[in-house]
VMD Tcl script that builds the backbone (N, CA, C; Angstrom):
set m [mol new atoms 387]
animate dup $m
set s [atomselect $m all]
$s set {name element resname resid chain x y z} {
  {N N UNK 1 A 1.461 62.586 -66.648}
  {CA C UNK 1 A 1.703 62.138 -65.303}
  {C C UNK 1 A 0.941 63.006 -64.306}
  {N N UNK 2 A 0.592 64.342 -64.278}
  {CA C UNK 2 A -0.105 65.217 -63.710}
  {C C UNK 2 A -1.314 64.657 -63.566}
  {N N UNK 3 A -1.953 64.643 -64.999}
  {CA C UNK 3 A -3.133 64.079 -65.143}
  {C C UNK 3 A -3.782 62.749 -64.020}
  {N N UNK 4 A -2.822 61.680 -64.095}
  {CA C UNK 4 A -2.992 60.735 -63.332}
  {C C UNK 4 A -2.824 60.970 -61.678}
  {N N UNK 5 A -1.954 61.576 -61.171}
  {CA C UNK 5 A -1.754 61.942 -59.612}
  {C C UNK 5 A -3.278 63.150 -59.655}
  {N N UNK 6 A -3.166 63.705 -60.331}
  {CA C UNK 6 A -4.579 64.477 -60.267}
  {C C UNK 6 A -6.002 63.975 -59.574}
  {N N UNK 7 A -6.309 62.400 -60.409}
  {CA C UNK 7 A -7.127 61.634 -60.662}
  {C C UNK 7 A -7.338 60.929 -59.595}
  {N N UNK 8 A -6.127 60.465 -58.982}
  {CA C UNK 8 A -5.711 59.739 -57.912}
  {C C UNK 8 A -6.911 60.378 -56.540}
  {N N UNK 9 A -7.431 59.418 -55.658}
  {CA C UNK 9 A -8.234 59.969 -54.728}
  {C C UNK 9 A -6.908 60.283 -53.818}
  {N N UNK 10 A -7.336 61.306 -52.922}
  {CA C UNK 10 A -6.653 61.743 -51.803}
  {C C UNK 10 A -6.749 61.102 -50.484}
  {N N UNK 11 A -7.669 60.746 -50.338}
  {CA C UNK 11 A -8.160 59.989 -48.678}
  {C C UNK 11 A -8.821 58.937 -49.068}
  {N N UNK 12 A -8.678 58.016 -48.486}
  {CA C UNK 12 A -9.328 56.459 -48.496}
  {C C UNK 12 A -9.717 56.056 -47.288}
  {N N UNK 13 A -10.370 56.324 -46.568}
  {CA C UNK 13 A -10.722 55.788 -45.330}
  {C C UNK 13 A -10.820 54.578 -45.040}
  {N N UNK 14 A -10.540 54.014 -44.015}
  {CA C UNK 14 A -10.496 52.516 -43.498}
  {C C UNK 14 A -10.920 52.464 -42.066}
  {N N UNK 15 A -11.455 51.425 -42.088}
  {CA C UNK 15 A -12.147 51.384 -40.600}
  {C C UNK 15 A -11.031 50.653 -39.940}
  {N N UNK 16 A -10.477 50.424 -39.130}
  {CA C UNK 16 A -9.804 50.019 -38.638}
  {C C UNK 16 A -10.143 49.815 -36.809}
  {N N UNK 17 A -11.476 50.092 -36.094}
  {CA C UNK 17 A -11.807 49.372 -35.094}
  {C C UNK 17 A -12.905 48.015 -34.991}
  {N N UNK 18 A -12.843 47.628 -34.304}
  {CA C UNK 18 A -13.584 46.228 -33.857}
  {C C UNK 18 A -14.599 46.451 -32.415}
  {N N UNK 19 A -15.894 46.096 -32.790}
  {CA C UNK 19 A -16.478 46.177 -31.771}
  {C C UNK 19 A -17.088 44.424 -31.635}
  {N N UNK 20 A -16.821 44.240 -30.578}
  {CA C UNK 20 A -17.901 42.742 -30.607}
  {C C UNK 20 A -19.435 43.233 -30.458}
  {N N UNK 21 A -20.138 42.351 -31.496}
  {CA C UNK 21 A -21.415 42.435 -30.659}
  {C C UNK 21 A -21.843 41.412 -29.783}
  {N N UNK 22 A -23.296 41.918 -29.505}
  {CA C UNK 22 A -24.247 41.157 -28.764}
  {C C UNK 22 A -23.993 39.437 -28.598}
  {N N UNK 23 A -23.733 39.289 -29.077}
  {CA C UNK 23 A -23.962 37.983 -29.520}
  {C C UNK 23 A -21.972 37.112 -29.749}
  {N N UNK 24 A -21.354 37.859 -29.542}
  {CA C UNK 24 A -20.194 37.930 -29.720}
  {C C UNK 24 A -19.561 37.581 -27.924}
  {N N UNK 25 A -19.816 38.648 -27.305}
  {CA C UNK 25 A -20.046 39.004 -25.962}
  {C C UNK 25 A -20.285 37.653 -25.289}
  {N N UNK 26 A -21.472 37.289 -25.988}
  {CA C UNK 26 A -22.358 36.705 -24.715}
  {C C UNK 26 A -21.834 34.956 -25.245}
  {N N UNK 27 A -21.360 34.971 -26.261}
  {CA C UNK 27 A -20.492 33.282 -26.259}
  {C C UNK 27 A -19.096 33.063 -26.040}
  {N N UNK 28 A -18.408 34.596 -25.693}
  {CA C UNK 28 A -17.265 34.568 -25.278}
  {C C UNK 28 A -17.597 34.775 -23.446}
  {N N UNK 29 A -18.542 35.153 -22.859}
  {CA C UNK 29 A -18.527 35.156 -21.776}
  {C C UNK 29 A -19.356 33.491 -21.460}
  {N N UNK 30 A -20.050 32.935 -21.992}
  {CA C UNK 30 A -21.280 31.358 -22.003}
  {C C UNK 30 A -19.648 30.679 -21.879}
  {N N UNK 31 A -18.365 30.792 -22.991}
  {CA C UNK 31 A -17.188 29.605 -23.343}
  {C C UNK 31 A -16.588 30.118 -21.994}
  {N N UNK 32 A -16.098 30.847 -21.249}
  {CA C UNK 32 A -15.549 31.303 -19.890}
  {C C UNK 32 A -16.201 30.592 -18.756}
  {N N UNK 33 A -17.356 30.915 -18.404}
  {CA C UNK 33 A -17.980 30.289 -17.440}
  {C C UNK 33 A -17.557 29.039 -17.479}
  {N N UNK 34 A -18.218 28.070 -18.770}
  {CA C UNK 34 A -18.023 27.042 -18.674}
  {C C UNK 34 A -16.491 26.036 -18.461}
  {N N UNK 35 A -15.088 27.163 -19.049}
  {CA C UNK 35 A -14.096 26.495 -18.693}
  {C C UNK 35 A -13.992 26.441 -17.045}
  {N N UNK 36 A -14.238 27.903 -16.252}
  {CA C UNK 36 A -14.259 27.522 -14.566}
  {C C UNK 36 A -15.028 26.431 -14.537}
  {N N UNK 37 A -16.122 25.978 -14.320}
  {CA C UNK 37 A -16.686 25.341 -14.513}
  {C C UNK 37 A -16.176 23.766 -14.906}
  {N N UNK 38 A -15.698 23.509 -15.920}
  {CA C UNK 38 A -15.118 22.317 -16.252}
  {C C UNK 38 A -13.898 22.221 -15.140}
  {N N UNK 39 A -12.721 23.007 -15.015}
  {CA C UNK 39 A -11.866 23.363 -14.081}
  {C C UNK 39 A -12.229 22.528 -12.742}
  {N N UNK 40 A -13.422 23.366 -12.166}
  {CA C UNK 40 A -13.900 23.376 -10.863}
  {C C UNK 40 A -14.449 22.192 -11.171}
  {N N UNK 41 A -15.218 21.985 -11.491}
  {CA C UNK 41 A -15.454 20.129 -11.513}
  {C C UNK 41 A -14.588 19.005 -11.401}
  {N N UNK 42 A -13.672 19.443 -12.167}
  {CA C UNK 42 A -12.620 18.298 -12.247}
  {C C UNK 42 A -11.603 18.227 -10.690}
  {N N UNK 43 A -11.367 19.953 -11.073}
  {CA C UNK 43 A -10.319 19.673 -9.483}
  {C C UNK 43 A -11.108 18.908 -7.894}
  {N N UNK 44 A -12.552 18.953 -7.978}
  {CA C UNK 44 A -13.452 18.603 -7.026}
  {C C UNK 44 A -13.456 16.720 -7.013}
  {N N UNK 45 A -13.394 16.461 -8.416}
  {CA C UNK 45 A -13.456 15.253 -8.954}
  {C C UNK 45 A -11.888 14.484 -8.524}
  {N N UNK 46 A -11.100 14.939 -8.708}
  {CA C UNK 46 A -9.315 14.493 -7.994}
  {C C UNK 46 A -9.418 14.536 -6.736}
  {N N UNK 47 A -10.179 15.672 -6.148}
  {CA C UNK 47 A -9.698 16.076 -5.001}
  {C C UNK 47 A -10.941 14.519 -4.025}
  {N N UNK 48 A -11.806 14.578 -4.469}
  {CA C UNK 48 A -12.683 13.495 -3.918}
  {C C UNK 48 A -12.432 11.856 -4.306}
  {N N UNK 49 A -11.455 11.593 -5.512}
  {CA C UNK 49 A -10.112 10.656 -5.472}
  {C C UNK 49 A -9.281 10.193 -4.843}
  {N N UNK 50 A -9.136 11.464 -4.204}
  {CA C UNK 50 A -7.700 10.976 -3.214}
  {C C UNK 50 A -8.122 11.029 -2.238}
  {N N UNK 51 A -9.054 11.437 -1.668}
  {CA C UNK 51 A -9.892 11.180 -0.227}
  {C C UNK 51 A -10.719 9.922 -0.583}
  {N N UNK 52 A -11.211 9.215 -1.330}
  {CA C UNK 52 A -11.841 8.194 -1.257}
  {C C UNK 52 A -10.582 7.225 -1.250}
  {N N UNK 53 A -9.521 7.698 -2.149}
  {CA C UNK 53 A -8.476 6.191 -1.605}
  {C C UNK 53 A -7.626 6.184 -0.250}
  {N N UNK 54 A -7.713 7.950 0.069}
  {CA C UNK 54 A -7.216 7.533 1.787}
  {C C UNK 54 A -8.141 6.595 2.434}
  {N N UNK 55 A -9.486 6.780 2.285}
  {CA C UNK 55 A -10.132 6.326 3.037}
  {C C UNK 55 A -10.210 5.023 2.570}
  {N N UNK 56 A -10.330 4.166 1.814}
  {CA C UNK 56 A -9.853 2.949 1.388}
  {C C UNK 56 A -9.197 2.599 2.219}
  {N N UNK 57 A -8.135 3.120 1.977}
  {CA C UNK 57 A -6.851 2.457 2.429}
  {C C UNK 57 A -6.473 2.289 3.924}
  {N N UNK 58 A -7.575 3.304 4.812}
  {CA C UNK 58 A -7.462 3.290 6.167}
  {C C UNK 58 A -8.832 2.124 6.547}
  {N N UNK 59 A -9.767 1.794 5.659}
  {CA C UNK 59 A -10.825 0.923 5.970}
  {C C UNK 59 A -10.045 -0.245 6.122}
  {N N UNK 60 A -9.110 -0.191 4.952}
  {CA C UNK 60 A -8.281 -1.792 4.699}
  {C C UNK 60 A -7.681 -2.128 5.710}
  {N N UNK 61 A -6.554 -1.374 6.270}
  {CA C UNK 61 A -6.017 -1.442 7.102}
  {C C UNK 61 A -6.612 -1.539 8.783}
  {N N UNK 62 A -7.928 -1.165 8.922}
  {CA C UNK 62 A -8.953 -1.810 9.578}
  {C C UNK 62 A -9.432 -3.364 9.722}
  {N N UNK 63 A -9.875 -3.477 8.234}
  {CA C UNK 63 A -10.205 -4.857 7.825}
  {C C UNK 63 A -9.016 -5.783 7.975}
  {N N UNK 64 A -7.773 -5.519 8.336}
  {CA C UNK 64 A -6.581 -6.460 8.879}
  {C C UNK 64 A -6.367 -6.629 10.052}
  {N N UNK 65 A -6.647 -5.618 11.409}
  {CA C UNK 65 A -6.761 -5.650 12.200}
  {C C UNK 65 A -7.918 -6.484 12.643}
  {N N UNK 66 A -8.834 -6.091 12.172}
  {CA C UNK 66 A -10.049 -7.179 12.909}
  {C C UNK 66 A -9.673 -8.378 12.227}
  {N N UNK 67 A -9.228 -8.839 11.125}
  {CA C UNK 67 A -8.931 -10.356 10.528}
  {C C UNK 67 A -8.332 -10.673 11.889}
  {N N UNK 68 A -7.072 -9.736 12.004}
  {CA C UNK 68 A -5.505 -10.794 12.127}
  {C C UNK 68 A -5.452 -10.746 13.969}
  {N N UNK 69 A -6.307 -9.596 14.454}
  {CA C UNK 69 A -6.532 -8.969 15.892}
  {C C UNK 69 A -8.316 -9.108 16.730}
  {N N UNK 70 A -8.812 -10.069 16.580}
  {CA C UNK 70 A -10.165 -9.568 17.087}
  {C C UNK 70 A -10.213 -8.926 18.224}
  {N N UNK 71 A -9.833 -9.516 19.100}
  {CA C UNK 71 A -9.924 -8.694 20.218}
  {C C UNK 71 A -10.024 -7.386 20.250}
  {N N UNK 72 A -8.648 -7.011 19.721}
  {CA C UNK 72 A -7.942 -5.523 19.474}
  {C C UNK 72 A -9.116 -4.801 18.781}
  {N N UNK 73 A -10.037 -5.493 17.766}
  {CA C UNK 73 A -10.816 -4.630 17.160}
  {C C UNK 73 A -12.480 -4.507 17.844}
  {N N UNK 74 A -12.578 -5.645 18.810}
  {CA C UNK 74 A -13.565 -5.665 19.834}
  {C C UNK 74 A -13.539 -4.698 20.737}
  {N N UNK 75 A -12.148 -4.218 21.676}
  {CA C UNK 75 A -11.990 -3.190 22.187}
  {C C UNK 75 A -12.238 -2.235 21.596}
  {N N UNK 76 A -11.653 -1.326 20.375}
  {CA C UNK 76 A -12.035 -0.561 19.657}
  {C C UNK 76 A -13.439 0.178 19.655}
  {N N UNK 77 A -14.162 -0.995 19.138}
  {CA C UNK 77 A -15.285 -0.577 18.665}
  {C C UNK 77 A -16.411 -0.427 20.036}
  {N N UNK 78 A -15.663 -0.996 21.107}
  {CA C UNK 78 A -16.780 -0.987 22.467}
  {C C UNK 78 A -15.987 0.297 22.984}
  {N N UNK 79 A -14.847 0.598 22.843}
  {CA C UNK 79 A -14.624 2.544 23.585}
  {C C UNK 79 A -15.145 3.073 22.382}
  {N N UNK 80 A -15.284 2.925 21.008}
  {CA C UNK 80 A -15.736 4.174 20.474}
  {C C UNK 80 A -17.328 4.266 20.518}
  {N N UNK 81 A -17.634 3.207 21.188}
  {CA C UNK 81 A -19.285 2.982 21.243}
  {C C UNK 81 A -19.524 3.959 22.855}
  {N N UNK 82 A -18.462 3.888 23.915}
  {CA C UNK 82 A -19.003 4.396 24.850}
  {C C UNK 82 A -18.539 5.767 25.583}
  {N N UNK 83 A -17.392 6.522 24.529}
  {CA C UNK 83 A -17.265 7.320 24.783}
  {C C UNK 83 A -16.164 7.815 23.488}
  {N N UNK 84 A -16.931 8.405 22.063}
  {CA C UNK 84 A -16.480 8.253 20.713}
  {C C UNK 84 A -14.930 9.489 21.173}
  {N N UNK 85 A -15.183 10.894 21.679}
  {CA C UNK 85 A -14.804 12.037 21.451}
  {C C UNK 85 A -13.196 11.558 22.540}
  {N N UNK 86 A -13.248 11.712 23.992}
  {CA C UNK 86 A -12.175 10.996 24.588}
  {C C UNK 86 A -11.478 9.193 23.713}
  {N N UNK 87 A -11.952 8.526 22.942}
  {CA C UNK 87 A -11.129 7.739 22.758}
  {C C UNK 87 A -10.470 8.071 21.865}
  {N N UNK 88 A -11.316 9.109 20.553}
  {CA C UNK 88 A -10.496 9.771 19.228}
  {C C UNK 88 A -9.399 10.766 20.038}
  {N N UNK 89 A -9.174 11.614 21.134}
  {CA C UNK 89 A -8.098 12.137 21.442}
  {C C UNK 89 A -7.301 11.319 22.060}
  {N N UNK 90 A -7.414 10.350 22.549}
  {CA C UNK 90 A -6.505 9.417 23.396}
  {C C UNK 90 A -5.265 8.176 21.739}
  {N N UNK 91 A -6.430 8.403 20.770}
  {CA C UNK 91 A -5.904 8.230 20.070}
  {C C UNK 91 A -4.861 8.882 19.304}
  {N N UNK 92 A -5.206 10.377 19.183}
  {CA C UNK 92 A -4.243 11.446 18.475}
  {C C UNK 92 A -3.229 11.650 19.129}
  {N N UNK 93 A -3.341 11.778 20.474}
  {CA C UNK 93 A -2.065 11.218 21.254}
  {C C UNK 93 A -1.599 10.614 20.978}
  {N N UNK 94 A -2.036 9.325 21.239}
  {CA C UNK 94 A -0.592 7.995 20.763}
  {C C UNK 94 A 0.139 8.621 19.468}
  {N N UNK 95 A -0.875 8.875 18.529}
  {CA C UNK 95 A -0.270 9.088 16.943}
  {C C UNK 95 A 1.012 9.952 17.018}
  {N N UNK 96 A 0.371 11.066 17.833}
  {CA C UNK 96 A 1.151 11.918 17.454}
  {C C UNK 96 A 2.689 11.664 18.437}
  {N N UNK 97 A 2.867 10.577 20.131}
  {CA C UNK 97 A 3.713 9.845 20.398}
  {C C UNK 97 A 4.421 9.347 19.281}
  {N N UNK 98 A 3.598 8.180 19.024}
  {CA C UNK 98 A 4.692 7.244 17.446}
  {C C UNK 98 A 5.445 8.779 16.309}
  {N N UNK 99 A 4.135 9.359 16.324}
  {CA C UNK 99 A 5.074 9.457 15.244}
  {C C UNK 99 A 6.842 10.374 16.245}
  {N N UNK 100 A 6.507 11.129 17.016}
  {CA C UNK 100 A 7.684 12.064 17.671}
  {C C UNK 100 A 8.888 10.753 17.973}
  {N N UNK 101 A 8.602 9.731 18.738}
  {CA C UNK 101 A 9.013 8.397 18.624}
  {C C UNK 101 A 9.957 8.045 17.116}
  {N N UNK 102 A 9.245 7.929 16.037}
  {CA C UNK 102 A 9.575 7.958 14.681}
  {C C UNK 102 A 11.195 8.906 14.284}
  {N N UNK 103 A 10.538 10.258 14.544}
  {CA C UNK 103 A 11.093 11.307 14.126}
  {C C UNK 103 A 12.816 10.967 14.966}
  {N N UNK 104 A 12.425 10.415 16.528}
  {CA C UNK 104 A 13.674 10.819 17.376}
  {C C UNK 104 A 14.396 9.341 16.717}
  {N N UNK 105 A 13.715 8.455 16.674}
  {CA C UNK 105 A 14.896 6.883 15.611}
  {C C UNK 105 A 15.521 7.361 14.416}
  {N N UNK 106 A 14.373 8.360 13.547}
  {CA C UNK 106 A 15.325 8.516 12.080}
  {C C UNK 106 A 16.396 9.600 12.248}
  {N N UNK 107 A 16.396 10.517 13.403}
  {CA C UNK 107 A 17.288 11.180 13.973}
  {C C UNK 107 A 18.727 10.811 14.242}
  {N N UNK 108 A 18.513 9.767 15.197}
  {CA C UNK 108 A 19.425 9.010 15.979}
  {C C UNK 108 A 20.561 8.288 15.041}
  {N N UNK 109 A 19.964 7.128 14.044}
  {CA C UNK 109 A 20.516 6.416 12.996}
  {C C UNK 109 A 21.174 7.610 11.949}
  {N N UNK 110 A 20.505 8.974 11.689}
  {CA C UNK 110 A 21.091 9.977 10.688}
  {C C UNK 110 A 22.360 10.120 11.599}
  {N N UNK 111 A 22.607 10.293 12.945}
  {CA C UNK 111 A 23.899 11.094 13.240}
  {C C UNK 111 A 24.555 9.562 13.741}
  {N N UNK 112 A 24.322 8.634 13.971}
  {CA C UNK 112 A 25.090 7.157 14.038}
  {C C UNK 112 A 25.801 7.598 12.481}
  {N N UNK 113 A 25.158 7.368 11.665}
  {CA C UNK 113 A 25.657 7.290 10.030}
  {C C UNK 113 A 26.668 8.439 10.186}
  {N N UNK 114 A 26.412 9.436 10.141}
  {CA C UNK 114 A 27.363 10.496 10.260}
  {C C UNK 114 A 28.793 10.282 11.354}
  {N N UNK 115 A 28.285 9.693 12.751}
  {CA C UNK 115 A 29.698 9.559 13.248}
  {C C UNK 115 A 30.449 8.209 12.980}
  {N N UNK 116 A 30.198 7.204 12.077}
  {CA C UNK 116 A 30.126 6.348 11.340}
  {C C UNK 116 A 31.674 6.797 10.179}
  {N N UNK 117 A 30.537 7.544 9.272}
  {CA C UNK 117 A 31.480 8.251 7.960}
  {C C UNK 117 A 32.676 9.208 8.753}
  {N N UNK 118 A 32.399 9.820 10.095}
  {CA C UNK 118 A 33.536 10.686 10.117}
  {C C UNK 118 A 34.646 9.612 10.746}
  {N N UNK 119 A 34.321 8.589 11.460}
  {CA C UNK 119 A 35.512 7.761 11.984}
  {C C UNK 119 A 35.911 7.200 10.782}
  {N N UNK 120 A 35.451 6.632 9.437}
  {CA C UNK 120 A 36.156 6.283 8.588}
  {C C UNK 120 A 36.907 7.578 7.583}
  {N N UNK 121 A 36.447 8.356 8.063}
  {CA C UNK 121 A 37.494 9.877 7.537}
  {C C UNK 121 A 38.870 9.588 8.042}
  {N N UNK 122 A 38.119 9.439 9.267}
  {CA C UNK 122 A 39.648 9.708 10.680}
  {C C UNK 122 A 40.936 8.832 10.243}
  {N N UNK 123 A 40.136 7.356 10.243}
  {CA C UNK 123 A 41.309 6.381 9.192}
  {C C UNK 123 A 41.609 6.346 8.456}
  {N N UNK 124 A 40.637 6.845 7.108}
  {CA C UNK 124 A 41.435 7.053 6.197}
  {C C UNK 124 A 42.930 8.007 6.242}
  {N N UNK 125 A 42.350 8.764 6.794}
  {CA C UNK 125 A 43.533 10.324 7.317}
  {C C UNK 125 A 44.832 9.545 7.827}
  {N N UNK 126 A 44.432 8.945 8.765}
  {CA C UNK 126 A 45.382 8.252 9.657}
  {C C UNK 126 A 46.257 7.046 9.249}
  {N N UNK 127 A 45.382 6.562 8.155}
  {CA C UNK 127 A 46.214 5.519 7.406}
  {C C UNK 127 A 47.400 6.103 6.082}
  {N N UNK 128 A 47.194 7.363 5.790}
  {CA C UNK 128 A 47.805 8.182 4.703}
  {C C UNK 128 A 48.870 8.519 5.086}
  {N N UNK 129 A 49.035 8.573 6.470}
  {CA C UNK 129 A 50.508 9.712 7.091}
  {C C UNK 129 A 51.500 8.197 7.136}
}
mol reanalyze $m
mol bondsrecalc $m
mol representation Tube
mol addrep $m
């Protein structure tokens, strides 16, 4: 048994680090680029999606007005012909009217509903005693 542990090597070395090379490097940095890359394309590609169907959808809604309104779309197009910059703010105005307009109706009907539900509280209450 001596004999054999004798025999036995003492140290065995093992490599145990990793270096990439050259060539290692440079297709793990080529596969990186290209995922930003794919990434950035695509999100550019959605993002120019949904701006082409807003804009659709605001052409359309154009194309109904002049069907169903000529006039309305005759005016239009003769103020934005003679003074483009004052009729686009005279416009953002109104918008932004309707919509405050908007905001103060869905307001109004939320607390109708509410004093609504509390008078049928009240009766219920009142019908219990």
């Amino acid at each position: 048994m001596k004999k054999v542990v004798i025999d036995m090597p003492k140290v065995i070395t093992v490599r145990n680090t990793h270096h990439f090379g050259v060539w290692s490097k440079s297709l793990i940095i080529g596969v990186v680029i290209a995922f930003v890359l794919t990434a950035g394309s695509v999100g550019t590609a959605l993002y120019f999606i949904h701006q082409n169907n807003r804009l659709n959808s605001e052409a359309y809604n154009f194309w109904l007005v002049r069907a169903l309104y000529p006039d309305v779309s005759k005016t239009i197009e003769g103020k934005l012909a003679e003074d483009p910059n004052a009729f686009i703010q005279q416009a953002e105005k109104a918008m932004v009217k309707q919509q405050a307009i908007i905001a103060a109706e869905a307001e109004a009907k939320q607390a109708e509903q509410q004093q609504r539900a509390a008078k049928q509280r009240q009766e219920k209450i009142k019908s219990e005693k």
